[in-house]
C-alpha positions in Angstrom: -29.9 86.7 113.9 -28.1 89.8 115.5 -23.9 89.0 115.6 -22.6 91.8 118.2 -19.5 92.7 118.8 -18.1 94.4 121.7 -15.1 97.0 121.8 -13.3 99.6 123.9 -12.3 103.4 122.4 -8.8 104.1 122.7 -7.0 107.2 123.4 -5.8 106.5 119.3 -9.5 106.4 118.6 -10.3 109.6 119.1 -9.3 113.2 117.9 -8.6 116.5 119.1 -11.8 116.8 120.6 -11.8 113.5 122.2 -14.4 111.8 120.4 -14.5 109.1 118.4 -12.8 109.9 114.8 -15.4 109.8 111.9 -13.2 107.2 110.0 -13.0 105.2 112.8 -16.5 103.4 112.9 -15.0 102.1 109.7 -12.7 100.4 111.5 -14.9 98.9 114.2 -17.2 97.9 112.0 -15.0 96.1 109.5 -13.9 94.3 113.0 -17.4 93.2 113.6 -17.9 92.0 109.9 -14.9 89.6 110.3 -16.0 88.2 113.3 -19.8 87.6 112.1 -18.3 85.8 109.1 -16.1 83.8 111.3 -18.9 82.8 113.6 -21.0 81.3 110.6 -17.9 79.1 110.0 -16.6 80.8 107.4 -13.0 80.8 106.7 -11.5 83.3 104.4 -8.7 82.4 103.9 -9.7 78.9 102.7 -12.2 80.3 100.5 -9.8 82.6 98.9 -7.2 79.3 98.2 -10.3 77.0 97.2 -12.8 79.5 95.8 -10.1 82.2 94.2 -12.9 84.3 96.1 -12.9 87.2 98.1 -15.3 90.1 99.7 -15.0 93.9 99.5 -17.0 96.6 100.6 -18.9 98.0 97.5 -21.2 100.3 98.9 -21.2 102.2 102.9 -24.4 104.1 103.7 -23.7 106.1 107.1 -25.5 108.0 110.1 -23.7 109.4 112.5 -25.9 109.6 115.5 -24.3 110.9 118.7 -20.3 110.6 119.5 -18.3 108.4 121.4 -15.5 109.0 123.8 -12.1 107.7 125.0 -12.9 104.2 127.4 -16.6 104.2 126.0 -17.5 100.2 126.0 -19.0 100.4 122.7 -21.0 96.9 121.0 -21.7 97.0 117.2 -24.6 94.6 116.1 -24.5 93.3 112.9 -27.7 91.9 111.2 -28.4 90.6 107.6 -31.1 92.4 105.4 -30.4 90.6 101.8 -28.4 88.5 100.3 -28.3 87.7 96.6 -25.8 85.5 94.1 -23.3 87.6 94.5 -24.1 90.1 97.1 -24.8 90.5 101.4 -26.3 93.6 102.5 -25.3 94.0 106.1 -27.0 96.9 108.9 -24.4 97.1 111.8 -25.3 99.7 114.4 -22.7 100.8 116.8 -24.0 101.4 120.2 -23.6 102.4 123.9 -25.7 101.0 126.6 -28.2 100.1 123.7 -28.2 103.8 121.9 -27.2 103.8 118.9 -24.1 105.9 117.9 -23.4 104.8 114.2 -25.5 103.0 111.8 -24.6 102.0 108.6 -25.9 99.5 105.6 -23.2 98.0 104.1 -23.0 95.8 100.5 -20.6 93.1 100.5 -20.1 91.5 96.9 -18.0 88.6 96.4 -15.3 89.1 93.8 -12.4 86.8 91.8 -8.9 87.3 92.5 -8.9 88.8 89.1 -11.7 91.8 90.4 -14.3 90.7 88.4 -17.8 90.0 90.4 -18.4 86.2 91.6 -21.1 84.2 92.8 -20.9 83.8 96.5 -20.3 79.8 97.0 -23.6 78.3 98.0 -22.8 76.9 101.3 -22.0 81.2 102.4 -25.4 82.1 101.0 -26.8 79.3 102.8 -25.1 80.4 106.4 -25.6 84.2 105.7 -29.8 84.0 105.4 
């Protein structure tokens, strides 16, 4: 299953060459990542207060394919290629008209409020596959 994501570049997006600032497909893909996860009917917040669990980004891998400009409508699809016990490795490609401007694998791991790794609670694992 393919979660996209759809976003505009601002004027703040972009640098002194009006393209889309490197550290700013971060930001759109972080975006996207909360919204996939909210989709599945995950809540975050609730799984922080019941679980003591929360995600963080262990590991980017980036491309970066072809720029993007000021008012560019930009999608980013977000797909799942593996998940473990304590682990979701996420592709999400940001694109224009269906070329792809960004692409990126992405680890989530699960962690304690305390930093140390956790198990992702089953009923995640189940919704992520």
């Amino acid at each position: 299953m393919t979660h996209r994501f759809s976003l505009r570049v601002y004027y703040e997006d972009t640098d002194l060459a009006g393209i889309v600032y490197y550290a700013n497909y971060l930001r759109f893909i972080e975006r996207a990542r909360s919204e996939w996860i909210r989709s599945l009917g995950v809540d975050q917040k609730a799984m922080k207060a019941d679980d003591g669990i929360v995600f963080a980004v262990r590991r980017v891998e980036a491309d970066y394919l072809a720029p993007a400009h000021f008012d560019d409508e930009l999608e980013v699809l977000t797909t799942t290629e593996a998940v473990t016990g304590a682990r979701i490795v996420l592709r999400q490609a940001v694109q224009r008209g269906g070329q792809d401007l960004f692409v990126a694998l992405v680890t989530i791991v699960a962690i304690a409020e305390t930093g140390q790794p956790a198990r992702l609670p089953a009923n995640i694992r189940l919704r992520v596959h």
